[in-house]
N, C-alpha and C positions, 0 to 999 in steps of 0.2 A: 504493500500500500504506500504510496506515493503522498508526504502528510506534506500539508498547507498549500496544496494546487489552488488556485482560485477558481470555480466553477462559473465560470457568464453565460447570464440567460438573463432575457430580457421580460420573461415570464418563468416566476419559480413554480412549479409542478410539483406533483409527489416523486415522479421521476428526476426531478431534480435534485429532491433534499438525497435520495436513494445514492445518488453521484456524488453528493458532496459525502456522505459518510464513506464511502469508499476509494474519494481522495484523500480524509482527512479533515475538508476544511469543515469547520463545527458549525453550526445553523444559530440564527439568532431569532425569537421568534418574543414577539410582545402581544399582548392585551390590546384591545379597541374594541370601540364601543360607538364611536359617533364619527361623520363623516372629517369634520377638521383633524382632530386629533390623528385619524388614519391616514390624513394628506399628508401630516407631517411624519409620521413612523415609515410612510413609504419613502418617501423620498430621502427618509435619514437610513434608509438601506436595511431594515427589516427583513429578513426572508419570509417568515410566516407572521402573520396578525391572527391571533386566536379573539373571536367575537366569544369573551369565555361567561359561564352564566354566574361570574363575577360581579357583572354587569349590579346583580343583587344587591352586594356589597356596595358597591361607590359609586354608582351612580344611581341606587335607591332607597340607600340607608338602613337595608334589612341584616340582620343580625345572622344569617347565613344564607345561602346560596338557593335552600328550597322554593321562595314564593314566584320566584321569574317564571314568567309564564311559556309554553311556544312563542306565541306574537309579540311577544317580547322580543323574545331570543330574535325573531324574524324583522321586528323594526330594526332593531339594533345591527341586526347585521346586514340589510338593504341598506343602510346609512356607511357601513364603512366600504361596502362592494362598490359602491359608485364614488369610492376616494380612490381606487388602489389600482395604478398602471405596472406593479411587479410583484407585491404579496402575493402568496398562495391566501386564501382567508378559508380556515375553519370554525366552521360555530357549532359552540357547545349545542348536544340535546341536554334538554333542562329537565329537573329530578320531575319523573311521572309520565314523560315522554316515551320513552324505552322500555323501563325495569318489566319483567313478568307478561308482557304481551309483544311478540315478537310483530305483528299485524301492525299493532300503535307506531311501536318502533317504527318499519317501514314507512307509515304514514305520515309520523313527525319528520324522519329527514328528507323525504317526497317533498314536505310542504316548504320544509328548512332551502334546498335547492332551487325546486322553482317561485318561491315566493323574493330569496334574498341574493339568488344569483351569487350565491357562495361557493365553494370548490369541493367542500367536503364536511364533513360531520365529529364530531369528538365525543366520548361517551366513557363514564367508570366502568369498571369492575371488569373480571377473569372469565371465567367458567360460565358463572351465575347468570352471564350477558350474551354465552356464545350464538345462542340462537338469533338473539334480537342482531347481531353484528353480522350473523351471515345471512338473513333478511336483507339485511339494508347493503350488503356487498351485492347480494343475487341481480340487485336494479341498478350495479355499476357507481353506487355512489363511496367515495374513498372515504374509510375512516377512519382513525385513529384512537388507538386506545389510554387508558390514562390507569395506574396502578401505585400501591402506596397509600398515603393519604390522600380518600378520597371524601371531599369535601361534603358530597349530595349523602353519604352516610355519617354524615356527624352525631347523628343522635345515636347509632349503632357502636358508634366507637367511643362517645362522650367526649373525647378530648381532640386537639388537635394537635399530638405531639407526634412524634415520629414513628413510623411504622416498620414492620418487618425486622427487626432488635434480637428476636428470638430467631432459633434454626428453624422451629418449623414454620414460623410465615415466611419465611423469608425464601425457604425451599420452596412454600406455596406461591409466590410471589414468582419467580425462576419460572415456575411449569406455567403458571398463566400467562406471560410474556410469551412464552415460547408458543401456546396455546394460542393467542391473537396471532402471533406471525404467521401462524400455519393456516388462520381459519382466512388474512389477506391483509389485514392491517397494514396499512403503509408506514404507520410510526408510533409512539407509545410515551405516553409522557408515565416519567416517573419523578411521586411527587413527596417528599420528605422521608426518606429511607436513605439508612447508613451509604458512604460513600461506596464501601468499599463493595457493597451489593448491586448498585448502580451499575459499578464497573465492571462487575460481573456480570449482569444482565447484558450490556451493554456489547460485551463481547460476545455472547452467545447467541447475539440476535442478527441477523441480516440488516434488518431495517434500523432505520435512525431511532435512537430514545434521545427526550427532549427532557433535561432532569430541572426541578424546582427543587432546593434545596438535597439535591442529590448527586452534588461534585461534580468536579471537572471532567471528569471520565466519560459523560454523558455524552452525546453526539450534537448536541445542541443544549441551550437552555433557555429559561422563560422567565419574565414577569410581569406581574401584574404593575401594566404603566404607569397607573397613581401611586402607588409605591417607591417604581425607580424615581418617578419625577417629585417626589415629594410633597404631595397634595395628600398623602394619607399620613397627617402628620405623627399621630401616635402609635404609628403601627411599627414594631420593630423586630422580626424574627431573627433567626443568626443568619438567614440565608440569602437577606439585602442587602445589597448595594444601593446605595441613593446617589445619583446621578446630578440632584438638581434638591432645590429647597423650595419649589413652588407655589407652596401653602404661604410663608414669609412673605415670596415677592408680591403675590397676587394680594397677600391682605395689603400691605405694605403702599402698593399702586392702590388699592379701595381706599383707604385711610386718606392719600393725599387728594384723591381726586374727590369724596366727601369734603374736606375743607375746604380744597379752591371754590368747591360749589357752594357752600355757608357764607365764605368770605365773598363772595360777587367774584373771583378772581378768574371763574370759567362761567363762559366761555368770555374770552376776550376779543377785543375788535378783529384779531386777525381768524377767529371761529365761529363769526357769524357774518350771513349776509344783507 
């Protein structure tokens, strides 16, 4: 393997990210949510934009990931599809969409495709999901799997601390990776599990793993953009990087521009006509 090839394409694919793990060079995938914000992640060279059902979180104040709806999910992601001249964009199925009826399944990422002219679909769990995943591959639509801590079972797991710690999740964790790649999954996110598991999976898979706090080993990785940008100002896991302090500046720019508007100061003769 040939490491840090640059892979150019003027449209990233699933065949694309497939090339890049097999040159080496690592995938860079962010969060979006709305059209501006994904004008700007494209252009800042993004490979994948995940429309994640995060969405919940920061841009509706819900305290986990369950209450996003489909049409949600489908607004949300019709708004970053018509930002993006070179992202892949995948968007989450949101909890209730898939689990336990593989027909639903089908029918949410049918609606997910042609409603938001998205590329592909994202979805938790191993085994427990096989069906609903080779449903929705049978009608040609690319998806990707997500293992670890998974957010849409929070109440199942109670916490959100790091998963797969022990040998046998972690062996369980292995065969279900191994398990998507066989049933066609193009990629796999794995999401707060020991590093060194990551990298094990990581190697035993063909396809790209996109790791959230699951080390450098991973073929790529992710975050949620209010996070690296700094808009989510109390949030601090060991697994961020913050990039930017934009909670400060933006109050910061509100603050002055409330006074100049108190003070008569805005708009000034050169602001109006």
């Amino acid at each position: 393997m040939s490491v840090n090839k640059k892979i150019d394409a003027k449209r990233v694919t699933v065949s694309t990210l497939r090339a890049m793990k097999e040159a080496g060079e690592k995938i860079a995938m962010l969060t979006a949510y709305d059209y501006s914000m994904a004008k700007i992640l494209d252009a800042g060279g993004a490979d994948v934009l995940l429309v994640g059902d995060s969405a919940s979180n920061v841009m509706a104040g819900h305290e986990t990931t369950l209450p996003i709806t489909l049409d949600q999910m489908i607004y949300h992601a019709s708004s970053v599809v018509r930002a993006v001249n070179r992202a892949l964009v995948i968007v989450d199925l949101p909890f209730g969409s898939y689990q336990g009826d593989s027909k639903i399944a089908l029918s949410s990422a049918i609606r997910i495709m042609k409603e938001s002219g998205g590329h592909g679909v994202k979805l938790e769990g191993g085994a427990e999901v096989a069906d609903s995943i080779k449903r929705i591959l049978s009608a040609g639509i690319p998806v990707m799997g997500h293992l670890g801590l998974t957010p849409q079972s929070i109440y199942k797991f109670g916490t959100y601390t790091v998963r797969a710690k022990e040998e046998a999740e972690a062996e369980r964790l292995l065969q279900d990776a191994i398990l998507l790649q066989e049933l066609g999954c193009f990629s796999l996110v794995l999401e707060k599990i020991p590093a060194h598991l990551a990298g094990k999976v990581s190697q035993a898979l063909a396809i790209p793993t996109i790791g959230i706090g699951g080390g450098v080993d991973c073929d790529g990785q992710v975050l949620v953009t209010h996070d690296l940008l700094g808009l989510t100002k109390d949030f601090h896991p060991r697994f961020l990087r913050r990039y930017a302090e934009l909670f400060d500046v933006i109050q910061d720019a509100t603050e002055r521009y409330v006074n100049d508007v108190k003070a008569k100061d805005f708009p000034g003769p050169q602001e109006q006509y």
